[in-house]
C-alpha positions as CSV (number, residue, x, y, z in Angstrom):
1,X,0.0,0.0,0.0
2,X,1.2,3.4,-0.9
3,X,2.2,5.9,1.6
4,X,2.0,9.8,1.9
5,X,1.9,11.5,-1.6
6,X,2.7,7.8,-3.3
7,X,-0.1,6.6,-5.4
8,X,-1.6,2.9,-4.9
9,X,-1.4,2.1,-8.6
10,X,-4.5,0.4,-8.0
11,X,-7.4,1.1,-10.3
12,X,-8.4,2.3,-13.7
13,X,-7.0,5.2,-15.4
14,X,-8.3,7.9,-17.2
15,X,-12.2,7.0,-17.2
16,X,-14.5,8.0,-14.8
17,X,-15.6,11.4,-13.4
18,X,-12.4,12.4,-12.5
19,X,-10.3,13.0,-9.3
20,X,-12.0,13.9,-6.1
21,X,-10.0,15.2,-2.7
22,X,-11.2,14.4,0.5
23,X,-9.7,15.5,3.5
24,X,-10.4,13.8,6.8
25,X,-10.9,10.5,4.6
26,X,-9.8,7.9,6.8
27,X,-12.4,7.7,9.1
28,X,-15.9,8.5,8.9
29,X,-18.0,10.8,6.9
30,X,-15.0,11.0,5.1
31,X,-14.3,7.5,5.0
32,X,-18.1,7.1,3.2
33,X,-17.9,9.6,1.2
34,X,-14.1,8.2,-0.6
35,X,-16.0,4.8,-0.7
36,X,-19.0,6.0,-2.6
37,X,-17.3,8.6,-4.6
38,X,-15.2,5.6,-6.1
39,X,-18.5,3.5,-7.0
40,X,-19.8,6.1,-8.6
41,X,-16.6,6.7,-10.6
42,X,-14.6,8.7,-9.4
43,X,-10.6,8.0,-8.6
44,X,-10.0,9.3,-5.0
45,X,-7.3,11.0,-2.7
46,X,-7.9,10.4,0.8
47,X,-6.5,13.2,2.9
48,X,-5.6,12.3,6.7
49,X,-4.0,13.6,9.4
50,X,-2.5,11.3,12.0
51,X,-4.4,7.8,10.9
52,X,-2.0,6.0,8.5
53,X,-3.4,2.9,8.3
54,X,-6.9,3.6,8.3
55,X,-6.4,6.3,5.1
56,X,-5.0,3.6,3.4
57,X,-7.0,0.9,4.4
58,X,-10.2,3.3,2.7
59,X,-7.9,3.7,-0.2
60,X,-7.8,-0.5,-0.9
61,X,-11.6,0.2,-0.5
62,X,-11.5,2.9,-3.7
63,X,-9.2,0.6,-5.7
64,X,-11.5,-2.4,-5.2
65,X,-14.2,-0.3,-6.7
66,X,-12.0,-0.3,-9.6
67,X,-10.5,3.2,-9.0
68,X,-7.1,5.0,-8.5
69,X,-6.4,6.1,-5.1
70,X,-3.8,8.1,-3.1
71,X,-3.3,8.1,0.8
72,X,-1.8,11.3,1.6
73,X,-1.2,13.3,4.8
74,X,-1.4,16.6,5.6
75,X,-2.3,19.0,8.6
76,X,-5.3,21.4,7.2
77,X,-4.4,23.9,9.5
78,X,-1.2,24.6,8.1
79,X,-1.6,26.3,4.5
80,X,2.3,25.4,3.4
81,X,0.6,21.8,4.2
82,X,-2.8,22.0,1.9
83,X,-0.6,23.4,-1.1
84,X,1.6,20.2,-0.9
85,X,-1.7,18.2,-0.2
86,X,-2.9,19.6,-3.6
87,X,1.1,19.0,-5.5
88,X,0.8,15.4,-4.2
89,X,-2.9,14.5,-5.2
90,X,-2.2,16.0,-8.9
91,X,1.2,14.6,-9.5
92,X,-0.2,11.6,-8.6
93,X,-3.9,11.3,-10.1
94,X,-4.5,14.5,-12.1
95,X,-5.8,17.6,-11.6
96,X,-8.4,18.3,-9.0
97,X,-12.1,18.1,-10.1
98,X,-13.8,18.1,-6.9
99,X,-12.4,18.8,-2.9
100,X,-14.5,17.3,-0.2
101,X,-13.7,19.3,3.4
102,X,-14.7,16.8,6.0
103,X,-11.4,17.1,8.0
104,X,-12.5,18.6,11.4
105,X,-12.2,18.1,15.4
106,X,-14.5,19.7,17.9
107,X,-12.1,19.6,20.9
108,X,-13.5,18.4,24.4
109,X,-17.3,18.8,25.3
110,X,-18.2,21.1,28.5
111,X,-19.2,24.3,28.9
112,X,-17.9,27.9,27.3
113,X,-16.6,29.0,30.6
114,X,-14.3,26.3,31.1
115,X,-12.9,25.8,27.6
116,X,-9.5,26.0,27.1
117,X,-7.9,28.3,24.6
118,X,-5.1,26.2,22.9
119,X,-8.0,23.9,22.6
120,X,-10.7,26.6,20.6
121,X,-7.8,28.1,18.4
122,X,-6.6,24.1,17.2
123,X,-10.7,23.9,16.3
124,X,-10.8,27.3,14.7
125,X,-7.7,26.5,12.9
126,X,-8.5,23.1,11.5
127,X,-12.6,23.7,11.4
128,X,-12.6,27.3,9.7
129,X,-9.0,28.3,8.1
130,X,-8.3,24.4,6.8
131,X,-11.4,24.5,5.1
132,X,-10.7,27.9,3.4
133,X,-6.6,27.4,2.8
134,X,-8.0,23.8,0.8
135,X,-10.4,25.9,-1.2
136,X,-8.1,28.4,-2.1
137,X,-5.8,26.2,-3.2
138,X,-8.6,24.5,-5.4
139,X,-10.4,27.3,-6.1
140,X,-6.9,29.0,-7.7
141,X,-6.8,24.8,-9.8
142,X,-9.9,24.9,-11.0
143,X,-10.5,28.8,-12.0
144,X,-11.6,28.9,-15.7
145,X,-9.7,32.6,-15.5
146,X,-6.3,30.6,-14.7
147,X,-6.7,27.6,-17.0
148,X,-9.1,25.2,-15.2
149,X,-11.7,23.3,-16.5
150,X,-14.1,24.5,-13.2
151,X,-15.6,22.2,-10.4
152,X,-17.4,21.3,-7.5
153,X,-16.4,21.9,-3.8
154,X,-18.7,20.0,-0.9
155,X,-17.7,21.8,2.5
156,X,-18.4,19.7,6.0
157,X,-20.5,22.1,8.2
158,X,-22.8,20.8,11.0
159,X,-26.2,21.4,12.8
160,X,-24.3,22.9,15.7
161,X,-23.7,26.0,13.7
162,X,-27.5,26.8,13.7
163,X,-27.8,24.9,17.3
164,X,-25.4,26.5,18.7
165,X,-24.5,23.5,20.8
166,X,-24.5,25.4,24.2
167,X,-22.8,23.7,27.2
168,X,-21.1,21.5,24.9
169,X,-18.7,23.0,22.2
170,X,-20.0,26.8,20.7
171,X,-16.5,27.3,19.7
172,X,-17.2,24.3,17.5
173,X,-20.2,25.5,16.7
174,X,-18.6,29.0,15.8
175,X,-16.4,27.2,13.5
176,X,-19.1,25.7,11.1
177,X,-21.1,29.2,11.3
178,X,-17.4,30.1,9.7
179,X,-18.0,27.4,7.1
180,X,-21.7,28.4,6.4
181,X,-20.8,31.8,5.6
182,X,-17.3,30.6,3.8
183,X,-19.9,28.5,1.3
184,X,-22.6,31.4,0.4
185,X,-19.4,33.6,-0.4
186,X,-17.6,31.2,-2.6
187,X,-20.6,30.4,-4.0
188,X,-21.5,33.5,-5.9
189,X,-17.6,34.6,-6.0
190,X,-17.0,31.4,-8.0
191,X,-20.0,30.6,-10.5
192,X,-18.4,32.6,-12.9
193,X,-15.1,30.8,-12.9
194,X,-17.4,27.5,-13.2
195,X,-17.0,26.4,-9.6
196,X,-20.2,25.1,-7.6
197,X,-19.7,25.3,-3.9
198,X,-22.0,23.7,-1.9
199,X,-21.9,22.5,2.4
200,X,-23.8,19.8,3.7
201,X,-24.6,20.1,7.4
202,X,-25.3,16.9,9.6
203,X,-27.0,16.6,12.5
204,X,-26.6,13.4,15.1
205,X,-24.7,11.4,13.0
206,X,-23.1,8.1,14.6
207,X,-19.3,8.2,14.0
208,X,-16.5,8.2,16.6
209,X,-16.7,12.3,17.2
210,X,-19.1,11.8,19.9
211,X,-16.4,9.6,21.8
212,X,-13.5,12.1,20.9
213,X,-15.2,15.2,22.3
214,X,-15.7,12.6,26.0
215,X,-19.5,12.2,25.7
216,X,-19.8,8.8,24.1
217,X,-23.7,9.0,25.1
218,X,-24.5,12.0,23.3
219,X,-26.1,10.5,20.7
220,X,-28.8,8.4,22.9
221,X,-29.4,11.6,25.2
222,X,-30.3,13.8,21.9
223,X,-31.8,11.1,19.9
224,X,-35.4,11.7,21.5
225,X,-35.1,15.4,19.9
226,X,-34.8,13.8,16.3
227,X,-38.0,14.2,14.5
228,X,-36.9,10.7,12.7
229,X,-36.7,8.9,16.2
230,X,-33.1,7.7,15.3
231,X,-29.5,9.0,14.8
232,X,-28.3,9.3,11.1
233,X,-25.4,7.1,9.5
234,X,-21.9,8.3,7.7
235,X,-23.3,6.7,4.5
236,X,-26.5,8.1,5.1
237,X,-24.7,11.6,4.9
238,X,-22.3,11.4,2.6
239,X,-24.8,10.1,-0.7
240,X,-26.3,13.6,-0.6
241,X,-22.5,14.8,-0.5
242,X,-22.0,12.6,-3.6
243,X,-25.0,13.9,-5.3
244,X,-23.6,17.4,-4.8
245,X,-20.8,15.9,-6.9
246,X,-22.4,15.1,-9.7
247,X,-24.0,16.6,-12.7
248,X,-27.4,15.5,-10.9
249,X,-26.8,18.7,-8.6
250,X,-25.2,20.7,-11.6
251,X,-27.9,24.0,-10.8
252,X,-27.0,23.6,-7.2
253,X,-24.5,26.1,-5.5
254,X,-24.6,28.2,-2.3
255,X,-26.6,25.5,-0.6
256,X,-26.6,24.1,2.8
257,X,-28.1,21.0,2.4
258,X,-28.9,19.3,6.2
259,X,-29.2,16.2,6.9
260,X,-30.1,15.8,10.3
261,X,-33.4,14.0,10.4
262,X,-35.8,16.9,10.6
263,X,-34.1,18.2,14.1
């Protein structure tokens, strides 16, 4: 299996919808979304962080579906970082055609007063400035003004930034209001280069964020507020992102699509 910036070799070449980045890819929304992308066609770099294995265990997962796949680290909050993310995925695979920003942390649940700085600005930093440093750097690939053919960018928000998620994490929530507004701007600032930018915002999703924040019961204790009387999936949220995606969605742009069971 190929490491950092090494492609798999797995896969078909040059068929397909084209080459799709996802940061936060090993695990997952993330994860889904890579898997799903690759059966509907399109060849995949999964972005991670610190999880190795798991990126390139998805990246098997992309290559079984018959597509070409590239594990490839990077810290989001560092722009040098997400401009060699970008160098590796397109020397690699091509050039960008879409960027999926699902890379994001919501540091420890408890209330506003006894949140911890470092904490806030590492959320902040990944949450809010990684996704805009990884759609600059598409944004200046795929400009039609600069020689790009144009393409789609899906941004991670969440509920919380409507919710404000008090007495848990509002500095998270305060970073997707940042990724909200980040979407409706690039939205109408790129249509004319041929760039659709779209967010999809879960609600009470069941992945392992719960558990990293230190409240693996938050899902049952909010579950009763769920119109839908159940907690959603990672594959349940990231079709919708993969519709975005596609030509199915190609009128859509400036849209924040949630998918959080009615709540």
């Amino acid at each position: 299996m190929a490491g950092a910036g090494e492609e798999t070799g797995g896969g078909k070449a040059g068929e397909g919808k084209g080459v799709l980045l996802v940061t936060g890819g090993s695990r997952g929304i993330g994860a889904a979304v890579c898997r799903q992308a690759a059966e509907a066609g399109w060849d995949v770099a999964v972005g991670y962080a610190g999880r190795r294995e798991a990126a390139e265990a998805v990246a098997r997962e992309v290559e079984a579906a018959g597509r070409r796949s590239l594990a490839v680290a990077a810290d989001v909050g560092d722009a040098a970082a997400v401009a060699r993310l970008f160098e590796q995925t397109e020397a690699a695979l091509g050039p960008v055609a879409a960027l999926v920003n699902s890379a994001g942390l919501t540091g420890l649940s408890k209330p506003f007063v006894d949140s911890d700085p470092e904490e806030m600005r590492r959320v902040i930093e990944v949450n809010t400035a990684g996704t805009l440093y990884c759609c600059r750097e598409a944004a200046r690939r795929m400009a039609r003004s600069r020689g790009g053919a144009g393409g789609v960018i899906v941004n991670l928000s969440s509920a919380a930034a409507t919710l404000g998620s008090p007495g848990e994490f509002v500095w998270y929530a305060a970073s997707k209001g940042g990724v909200d507004s980040l979407t409706i701007g690039l939205a109408k600032e790129l249509g004319p280069e041929g760039i659709r930018v779209n967010a999809v915002s879960p609600g009470l999703i069941e992945t392992d964020i719960h558990a990293s924040a230190g409240d693996a019961g938050r899902l049952q204790r909010f579950t009763p507020q769920v119109p839908l009387g159940r907690s959603g999936t990672a594959e349940e949220t990231a079709a919708p992102i993969v519709w975005l995606l596609s030509e199915g969605a190609s009128y859509v742009s400036g849209a924040i699509l949630r998918v959080g069971g009615g709540r």
